[in-house]
Each structure stands twice: as C-alpha cells, then as structure tokens.
C-alpha positions in Angstrom: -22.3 -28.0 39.0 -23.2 -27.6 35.3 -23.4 -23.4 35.9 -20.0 -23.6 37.5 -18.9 -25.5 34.1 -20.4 -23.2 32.2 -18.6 -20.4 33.8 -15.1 -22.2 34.0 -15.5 -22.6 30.0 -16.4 -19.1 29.4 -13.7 -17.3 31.3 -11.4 -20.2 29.5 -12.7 -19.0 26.3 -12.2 -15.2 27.4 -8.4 -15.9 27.9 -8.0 -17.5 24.5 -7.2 -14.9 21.9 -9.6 -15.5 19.1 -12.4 -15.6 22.2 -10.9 -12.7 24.2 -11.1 -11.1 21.1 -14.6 -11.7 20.1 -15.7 -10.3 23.0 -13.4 -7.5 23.2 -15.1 -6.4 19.9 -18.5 -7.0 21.0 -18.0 -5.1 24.8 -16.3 -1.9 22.3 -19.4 -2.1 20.2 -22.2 -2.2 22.9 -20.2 0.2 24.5 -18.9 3.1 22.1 -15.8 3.8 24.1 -13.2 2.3 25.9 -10.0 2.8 27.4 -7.5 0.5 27.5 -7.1 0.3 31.1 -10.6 -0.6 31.7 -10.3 -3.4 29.7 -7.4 -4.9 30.7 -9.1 -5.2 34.1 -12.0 -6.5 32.2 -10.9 -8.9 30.8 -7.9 -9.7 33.4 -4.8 -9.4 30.9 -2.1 -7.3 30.1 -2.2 -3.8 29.2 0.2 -4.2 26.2 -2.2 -7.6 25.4 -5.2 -4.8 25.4 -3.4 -2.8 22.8 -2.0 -5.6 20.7 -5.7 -7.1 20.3 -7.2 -3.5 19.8 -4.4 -2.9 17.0 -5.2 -5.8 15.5 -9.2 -5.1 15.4 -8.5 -1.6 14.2 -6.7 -3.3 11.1 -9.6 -5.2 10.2 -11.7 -2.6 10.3 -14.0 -3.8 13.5 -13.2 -0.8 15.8 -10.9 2.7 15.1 -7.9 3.2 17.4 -7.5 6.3 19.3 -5.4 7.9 22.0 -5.4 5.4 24.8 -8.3 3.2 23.8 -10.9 2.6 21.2 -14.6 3.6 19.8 -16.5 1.6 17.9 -17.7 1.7 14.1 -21.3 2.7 15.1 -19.8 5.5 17.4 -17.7 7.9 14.8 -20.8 7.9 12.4 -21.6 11.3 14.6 -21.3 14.3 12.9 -19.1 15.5 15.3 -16.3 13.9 16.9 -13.2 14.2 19.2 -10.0 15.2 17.6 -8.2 12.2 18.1 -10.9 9.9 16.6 -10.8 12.3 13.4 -7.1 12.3 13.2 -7.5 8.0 13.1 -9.7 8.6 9.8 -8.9 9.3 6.3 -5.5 9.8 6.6 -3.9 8.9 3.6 -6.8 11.3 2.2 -5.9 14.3 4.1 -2.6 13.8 3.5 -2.7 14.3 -0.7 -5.0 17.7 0.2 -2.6 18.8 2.8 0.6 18.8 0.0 -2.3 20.1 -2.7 -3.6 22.7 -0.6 0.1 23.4 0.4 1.1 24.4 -3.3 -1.4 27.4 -3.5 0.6 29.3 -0.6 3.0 31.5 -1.9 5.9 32.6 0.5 5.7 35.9 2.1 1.6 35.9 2.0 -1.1 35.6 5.0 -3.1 32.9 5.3 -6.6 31.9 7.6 -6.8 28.4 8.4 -10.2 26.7 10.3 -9.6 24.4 12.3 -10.0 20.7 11.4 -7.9 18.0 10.8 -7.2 18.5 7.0 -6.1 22.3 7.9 -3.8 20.4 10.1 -2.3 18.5 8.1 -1.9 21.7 5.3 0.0 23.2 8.7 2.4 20.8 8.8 2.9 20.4 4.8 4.0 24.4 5.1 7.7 23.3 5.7 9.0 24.7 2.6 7.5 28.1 3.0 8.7 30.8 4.2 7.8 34.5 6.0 4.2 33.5 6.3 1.7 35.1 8.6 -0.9 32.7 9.7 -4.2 33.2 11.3 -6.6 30.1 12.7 -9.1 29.7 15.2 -7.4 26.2 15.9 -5.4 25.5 19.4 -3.7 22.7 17.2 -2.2 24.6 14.0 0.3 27.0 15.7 2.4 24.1 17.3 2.1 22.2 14.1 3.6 24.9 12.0 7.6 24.7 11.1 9.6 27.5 12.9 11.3 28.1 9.5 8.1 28.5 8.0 6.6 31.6 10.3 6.7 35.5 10.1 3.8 36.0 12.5 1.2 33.2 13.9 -2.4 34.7 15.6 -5.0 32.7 17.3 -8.5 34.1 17.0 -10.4 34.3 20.7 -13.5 33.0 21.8 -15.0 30.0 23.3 -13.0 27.0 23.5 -14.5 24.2 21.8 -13.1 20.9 23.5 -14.3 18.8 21.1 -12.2 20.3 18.6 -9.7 22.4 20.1 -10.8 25.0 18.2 -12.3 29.0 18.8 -15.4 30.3 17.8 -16.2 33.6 17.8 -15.6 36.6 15.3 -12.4 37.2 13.1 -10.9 40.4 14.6 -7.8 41.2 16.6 -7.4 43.2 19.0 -5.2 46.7 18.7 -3.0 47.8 21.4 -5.7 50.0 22.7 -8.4 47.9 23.0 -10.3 48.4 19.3 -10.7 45.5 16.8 -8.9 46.2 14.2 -9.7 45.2 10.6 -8.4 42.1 9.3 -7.8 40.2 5.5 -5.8 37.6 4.1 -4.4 36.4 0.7 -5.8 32.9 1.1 -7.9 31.4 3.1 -7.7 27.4 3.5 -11.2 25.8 4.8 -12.0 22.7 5.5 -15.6 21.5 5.4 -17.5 18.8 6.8 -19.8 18.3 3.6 -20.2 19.3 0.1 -23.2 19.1 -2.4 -24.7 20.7 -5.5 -27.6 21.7 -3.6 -26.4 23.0 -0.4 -22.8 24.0 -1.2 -20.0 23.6 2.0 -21.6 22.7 5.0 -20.6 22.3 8.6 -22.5 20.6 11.4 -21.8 23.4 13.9 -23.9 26.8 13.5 -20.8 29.0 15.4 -18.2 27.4 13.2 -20.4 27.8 9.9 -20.1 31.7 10.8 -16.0 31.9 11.7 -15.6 30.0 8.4 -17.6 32.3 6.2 -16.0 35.0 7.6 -12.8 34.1 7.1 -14.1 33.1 3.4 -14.7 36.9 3.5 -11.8 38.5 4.0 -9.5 36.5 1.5 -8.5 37.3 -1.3 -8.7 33.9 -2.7 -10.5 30.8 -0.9 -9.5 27.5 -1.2 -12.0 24.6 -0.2 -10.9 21.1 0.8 -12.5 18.2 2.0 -12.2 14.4 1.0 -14.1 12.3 -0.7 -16.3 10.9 1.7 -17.6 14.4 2.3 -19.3 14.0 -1.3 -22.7 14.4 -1.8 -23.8 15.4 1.7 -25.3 18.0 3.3 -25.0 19.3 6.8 -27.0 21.4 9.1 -25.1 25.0 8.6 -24.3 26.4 5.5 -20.4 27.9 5.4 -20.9 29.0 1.7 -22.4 28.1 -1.7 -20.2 26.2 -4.4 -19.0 29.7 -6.0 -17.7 31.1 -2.9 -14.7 29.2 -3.6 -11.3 30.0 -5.8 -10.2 26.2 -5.4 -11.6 22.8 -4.1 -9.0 20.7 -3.1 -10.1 17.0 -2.6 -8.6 13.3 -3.0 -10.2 12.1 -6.3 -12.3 13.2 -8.7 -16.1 13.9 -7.1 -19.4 12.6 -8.9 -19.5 14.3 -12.5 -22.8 16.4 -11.4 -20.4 18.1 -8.5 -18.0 18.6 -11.0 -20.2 20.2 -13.5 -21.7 22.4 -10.8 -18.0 23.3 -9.9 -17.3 24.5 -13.1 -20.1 26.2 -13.8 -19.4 28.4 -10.3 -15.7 28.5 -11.9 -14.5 27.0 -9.0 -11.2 25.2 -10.0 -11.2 21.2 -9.1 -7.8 20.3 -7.8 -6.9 16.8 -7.2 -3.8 14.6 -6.9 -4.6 13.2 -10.9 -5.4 16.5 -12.4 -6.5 20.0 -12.6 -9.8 20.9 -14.3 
C-alpha cells in the first residue's frame, strides 16, 4: 500500500510542471542527449509540452537547445561538438565578427574560408558583396552564400567530417586533366577554436590544424576570428603563431597581455568598440 502511494505521488508530481520539469532537467543532465520524442514518451506528455519545457530550460541556462532535442551543460564542454549544438552558442558573439570580418572583403577578390560556425556566419554577412570567388572546406558555406554575392564558389575534397560538415585534406583543385593546380587567395578568414600568448591559434583537430595553415599560406592577407570565450586557451594542434595573422577579429577587447602580444606580432585587434 504505502509503495503504491509512493508511486501514485511521484508520477502525480512528474505531470506537474515545476516537477515534470525538475526531472526533465535532471534525466537531460544524467543523460547528455535527448530527443524530444523520447521524452515525451518518457514522461507521457505532449510533444509540443516537450519543447515548451525544453525552451524554457534553455532560457535559464539549465540545458542548450538544439535541432530536435537537447544536451546538457556538462555535455558541450567537449572540445568538439556537433554543428547544431555550436550554432546554439555564442550567437550574438559570432554575429558582431561575422559583419567585422565581413568589412575586410573587398568586392571582386577571392577568399578561403574554414569551416566553423563564425565562418558561417561571415558567409551569410557577404550580402553586399559582389563578384567574389570563394573557396572553403565547409559543406555549410556554399548554400549560405547570397547568389548576388558569387563569381565562383569551390569546395575543397577530402574526408567528410560529420561532426562538422566540413573537408579535410589538402588545399588544391583539380585541373581538367587530372593535375592539382596551384592555388592563392586575397584573404583568408579563419576561425579558431583557441587563442593564447603562448601557443598562438589552436584547433583541437590535428587534420583541420593543417587545412587551416594552409590556407593561412596562400593568402595574401589572413584574418583571425574567434570570440571571447576562446581567450586564453590552448588547444591540442597548433594552426599558427600570433604573427601569422593580418587581423584578429573578436567580440571585445581580449586580456591586455593578449593584446600586447598582438601588437607586438603587428597583428591588428578588430573589435566592434575599436580598432588598435
């Protein structure tokens, strides 16, 4: 009698919001993932209820929304993470790059994107631009672009990362008969998962740390962007040290020992307050 109380008062509870709730945030965090079907049969409600309760949790902060479900807090503090959990996260961020990073293209040129959601973002900022020839290693940036905006688009090949949606494998085309044929570009726009005085750009992927310095190669100039919760960190592969760069595009101003080290390596800061 008392355990069939017990039960009746828990699955009670479970239907209440607040409780359904609760629990709904402690099953995403034990768990790591979730889709929202699965939890509607869970926790025996409504699939629109599912996504009203996870839209909710997202907004204070308990879990991070993505396509179809949810992941938890603990879960996106991997290095590396699906594309539609990244594209959840510092968006207002990537947003003041993207129209930053957007000003330094000059109509007419060629430009090398990586990909990454902040290159992304940059792609879909080009709207103004004109006759530009665009190279990536990113299945996401071509379909992103503006029609207005393109003379040419290329896709470098390789292995599909599914992770990212992204290539990895050298920077070369291939010519009509069959030989690579040498490639450059007026800018070229990377984004990095980490910077730091000490180990410069960084990426957590050893494949895309070598696509991304070679595009850093072949440009002309080379802008850098990443936000500010890249600051200060340092990742397993090394894409390029601090002078490497032309520009470093970020949100806000980073700590003043970056900044020092920036100039120094005459790397010019560019931020939504000012130019330094």
């Amino acid at each position: 009698m008392g355990r069939s109380v017990a039960v009746d008062n828990e699955d009670r509870q479970r239907r209440l919001p607040a409780g359904r709730k609760a629990k709904l945030a402690a099953y995403v965090a034990e768990t790591g993932e979730v889709t929202v079907t699965d939890l509607a049969e869970r926790f025996g409600v409504s699939i629109d209820t599912i996504r009203r309760d996870l839209d909710q949790l997202s907004a204070d902060g308990v879990l991070v929304r993505t396509y179809g479900g949810a992941v938890s807090q603990s879960s996106i503090s991997r290095v590396d993470r699906t594309v539609d959990v990244r594209l959840t996260l510092e968006k207002h961020e990537k947003e003041q790059i993207a129209k930053l990073a957007a000003a330094l293209v000059k109509d007419g040129s060629v430009i090398m994107m990586n990909g990454g959601t902040t290159t992304l973002a940059v792609a879909r900022n080009l709207r103004d631009h004109r006759d530009l020839t665009v190279a990536t290693n990113s299945l996401l940036v071509p379909p992103a672009l503006p029609e207005s905006t393109i003379r040419e688009v290329y896709v470098f090949g390789g292995a599909v990362r599914t992770l990212s949606l992204t290539t990895t494998g050298p920077i070369s085309l291939p010519s009509a008969g069959g030989a690579d044929l040498d490639v450059s570009c007026d800018l070229a726009l990377i984004g990095v998962g980490a910077v730091s005085v000490e180990g410069g750009y960084t990426t957590s992927n050893l494949a895309d740390a070598a696509m991304m310095r070679e595009m850093i190669s072949r440009a002309a100039r080379v802008a850098i962007l990443a936000d500010s919760s890249k600051f200060g960190r340092r990742l397993f592969a090394q894409v390029a040290d601090l002078a490497a760069a032309d520009y470093f595009v970020t949100d806000t101003a980073p700590p003043p020992d970056l900044v020092r080290a920036l100039r120094e390596n005459e790397v010019e800061l560019i931020t939504p307050d000012a130019t330094t």
